[in-house]
C-alpha positions in Angstrom: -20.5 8.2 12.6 -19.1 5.8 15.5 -15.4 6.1 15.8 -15.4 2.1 15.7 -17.4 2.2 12.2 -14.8 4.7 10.8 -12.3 2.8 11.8 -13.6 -0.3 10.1 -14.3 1.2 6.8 -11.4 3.3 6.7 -9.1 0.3 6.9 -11.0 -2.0 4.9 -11.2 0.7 1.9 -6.9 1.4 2.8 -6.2 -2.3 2.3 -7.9 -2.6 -1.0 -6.4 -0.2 -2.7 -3.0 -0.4 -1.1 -2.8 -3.8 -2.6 -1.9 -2.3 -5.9 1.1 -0.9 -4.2 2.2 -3.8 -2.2 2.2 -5.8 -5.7 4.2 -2.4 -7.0 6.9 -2.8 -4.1 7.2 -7.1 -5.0 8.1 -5.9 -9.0 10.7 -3.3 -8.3 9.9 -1.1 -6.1 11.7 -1.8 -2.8 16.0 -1.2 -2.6 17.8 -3.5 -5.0 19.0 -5.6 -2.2 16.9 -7.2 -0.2 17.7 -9.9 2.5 16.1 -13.6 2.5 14.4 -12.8 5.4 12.5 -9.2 3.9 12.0 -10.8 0.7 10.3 -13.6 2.4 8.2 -11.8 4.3 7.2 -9.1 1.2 6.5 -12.7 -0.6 4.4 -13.8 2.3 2.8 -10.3 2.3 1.5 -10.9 -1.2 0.1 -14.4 -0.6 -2.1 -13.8 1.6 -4.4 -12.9 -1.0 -4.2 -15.6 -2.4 -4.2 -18.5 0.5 -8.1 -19.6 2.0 -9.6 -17.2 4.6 -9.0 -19.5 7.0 -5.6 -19.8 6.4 -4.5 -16.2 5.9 -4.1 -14.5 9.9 -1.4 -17.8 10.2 0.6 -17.1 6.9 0.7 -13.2 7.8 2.1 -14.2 11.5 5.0 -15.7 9.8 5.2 -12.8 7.1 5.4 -10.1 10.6 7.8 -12.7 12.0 10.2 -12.7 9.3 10.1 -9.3 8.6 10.8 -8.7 12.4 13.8 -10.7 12.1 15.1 -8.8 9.1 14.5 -5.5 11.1 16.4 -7.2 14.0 19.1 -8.5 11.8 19.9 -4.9 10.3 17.7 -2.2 11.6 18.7 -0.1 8.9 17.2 -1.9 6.2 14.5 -0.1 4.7 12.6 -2.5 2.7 12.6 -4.7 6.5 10.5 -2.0 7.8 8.2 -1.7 5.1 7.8 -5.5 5.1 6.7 -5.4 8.7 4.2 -2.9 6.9 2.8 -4.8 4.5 2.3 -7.6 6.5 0.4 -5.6 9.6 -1.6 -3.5 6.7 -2.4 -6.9 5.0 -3.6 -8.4 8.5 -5.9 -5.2 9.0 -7.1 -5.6 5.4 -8.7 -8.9 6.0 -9.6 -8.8 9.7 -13.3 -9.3 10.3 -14.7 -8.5 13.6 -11.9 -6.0 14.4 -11.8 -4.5 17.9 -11.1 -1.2 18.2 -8.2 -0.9 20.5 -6.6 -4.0 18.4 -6.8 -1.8 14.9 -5.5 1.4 16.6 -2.9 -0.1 17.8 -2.2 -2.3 14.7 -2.6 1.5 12.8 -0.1 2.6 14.9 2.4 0.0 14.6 2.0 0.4 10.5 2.6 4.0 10.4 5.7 3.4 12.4 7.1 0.8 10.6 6.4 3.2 7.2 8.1 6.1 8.8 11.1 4.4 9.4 11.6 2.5 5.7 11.0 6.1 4.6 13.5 8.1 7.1 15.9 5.4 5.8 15.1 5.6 2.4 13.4 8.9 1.7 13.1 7.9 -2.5 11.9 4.4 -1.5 9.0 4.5 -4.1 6.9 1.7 -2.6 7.0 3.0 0.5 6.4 6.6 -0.7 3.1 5.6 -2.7 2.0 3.6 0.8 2.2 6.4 3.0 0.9 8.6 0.7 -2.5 6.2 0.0 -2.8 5.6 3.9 -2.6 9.5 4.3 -5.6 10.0 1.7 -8.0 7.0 3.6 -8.1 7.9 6.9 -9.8 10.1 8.5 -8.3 13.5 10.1 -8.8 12.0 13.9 -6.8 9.1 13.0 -3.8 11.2 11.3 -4.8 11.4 8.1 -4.1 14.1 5.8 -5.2 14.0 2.3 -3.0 17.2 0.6 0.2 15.0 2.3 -0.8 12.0 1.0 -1.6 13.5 -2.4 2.2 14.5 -2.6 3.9 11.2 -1.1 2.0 9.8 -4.4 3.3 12.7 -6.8 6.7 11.8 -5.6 6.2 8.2 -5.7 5.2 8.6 -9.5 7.8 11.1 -10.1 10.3 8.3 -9.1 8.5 5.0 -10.9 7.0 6.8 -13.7 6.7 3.5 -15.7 4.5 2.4 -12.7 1.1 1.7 -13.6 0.1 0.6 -10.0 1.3 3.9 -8.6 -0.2 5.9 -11.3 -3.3 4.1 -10.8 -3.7 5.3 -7.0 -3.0 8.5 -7.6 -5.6 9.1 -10.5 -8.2 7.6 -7.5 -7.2 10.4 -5.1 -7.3 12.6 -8.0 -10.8 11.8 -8.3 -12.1 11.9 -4.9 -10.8 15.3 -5.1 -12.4 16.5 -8.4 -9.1 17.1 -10.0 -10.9 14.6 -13.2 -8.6 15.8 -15.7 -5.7 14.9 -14.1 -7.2 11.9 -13.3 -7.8 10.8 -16.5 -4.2 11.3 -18.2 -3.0 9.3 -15.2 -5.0 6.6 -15.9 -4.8 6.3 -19.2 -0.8 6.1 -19.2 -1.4 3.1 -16.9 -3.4 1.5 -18.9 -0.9 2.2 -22.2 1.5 0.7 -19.8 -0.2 -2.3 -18.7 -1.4 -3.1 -22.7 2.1 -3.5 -22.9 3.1 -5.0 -20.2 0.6 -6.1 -17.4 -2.0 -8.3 -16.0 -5.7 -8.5 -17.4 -6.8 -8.1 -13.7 -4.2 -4.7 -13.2 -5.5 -3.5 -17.6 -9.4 -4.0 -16.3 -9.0 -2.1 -13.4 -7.4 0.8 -15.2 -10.0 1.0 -18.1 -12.6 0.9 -15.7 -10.8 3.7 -13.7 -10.6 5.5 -17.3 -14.3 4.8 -18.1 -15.6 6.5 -14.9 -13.9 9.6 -15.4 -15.5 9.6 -19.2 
């Protein structure tokens, strides 16, 4: 396959399923304290979904923006870097007509911006679980490296094990590596989780997750 079609899918399939950790990070699972400026720009992160098409590369310039400015402001703050993350990951997620310089480079700038939150913050669940799933989607040429990313996403659930989001990502890699069993117990204390506590969106994901691994 064309390095330029790789790219393309591998991003596209990275975004939606990273979503389920970005909304992880906006519950709980970013540092206790966060600045205006990072919380506004994980906040902005978030909306994008749910903003018209049309509108979405403009709110996520303002999201990189204030996450910028919380990186400038302290550029020890974890949950700055990782907002500068989301935001960038987010942007690649619903890019159409990508060029390929623009999402290497974008790629890049991600896995960066995830390093540092995490050589900050080493237990930084959110950003654990992000790494981890970005390891697991892309390809080996583009630094990917699915046994790494497998146990970013142990450690992740190790760390929020009341997570259903996290646990829900890791029972897909599971999967994708045959490891069903596994698979299945993870998903199935997500969705006890989410019966308890969670959105009908999050509990039909899960079950479906559950019911493919029937």
């Amino acid at each position: 396959m064309h390095p330029r079609a790789t790219v393309g899918r591998t991003t596209r399939r990275f975004g939606v399923v990273t979503l389920l950790v970005w909304a992880a990070a906006a519950r709980g699972g970013e540092p206790e304290h966060l600045r205006e400026a990072t919380r506004q720009a994980i906040e902005i992160c978030h909306a994008a979904d749910r903003v018209p098409v049309a509108e979405r590369e403009a709110l996520l310039a303002i999201g990189i923006k204030r996450a910028e400015e919380a990186v400038k402001t302290d550029p020890d703050d974890a949950a700055a870097h990782f907002a500068v993350f989301c935001n960038i990951g987010k942007g690649l997620m619903h890019r159409s007509g990508w060029r390929l310089l623009s999402v290497l480079g974008d790629l890049g700038r991600a896995r960066k911006e995830i390093d540092l939150a995490l050589a900050l913050a080493p237990d930084f669940p959110g950003a654990l679980a992000a790494k981890g799933e970005l390891l697991t989607e892309l390809p080996g040429f583009l630094g990917g490296d699915r046994q790494e990313g497998e146990r970013l996403l142990r450690r992740a659930v190790d760390l929020e094990p009341d997570d259903p989001r996290m646990r829900l990502m890791l029972a897909n890699v599971l999967q994708t590596a045959g490891q069903r069993d596994e698979a299945r117990a993870h998903a199935a204390i997500a969705v006890g989780i989410l019966e308890r506590a969670g959105t009908a969106n999050d509990l039909a994901t899960a079950r479906t997750l559950v019911a493919s691994l029937q």
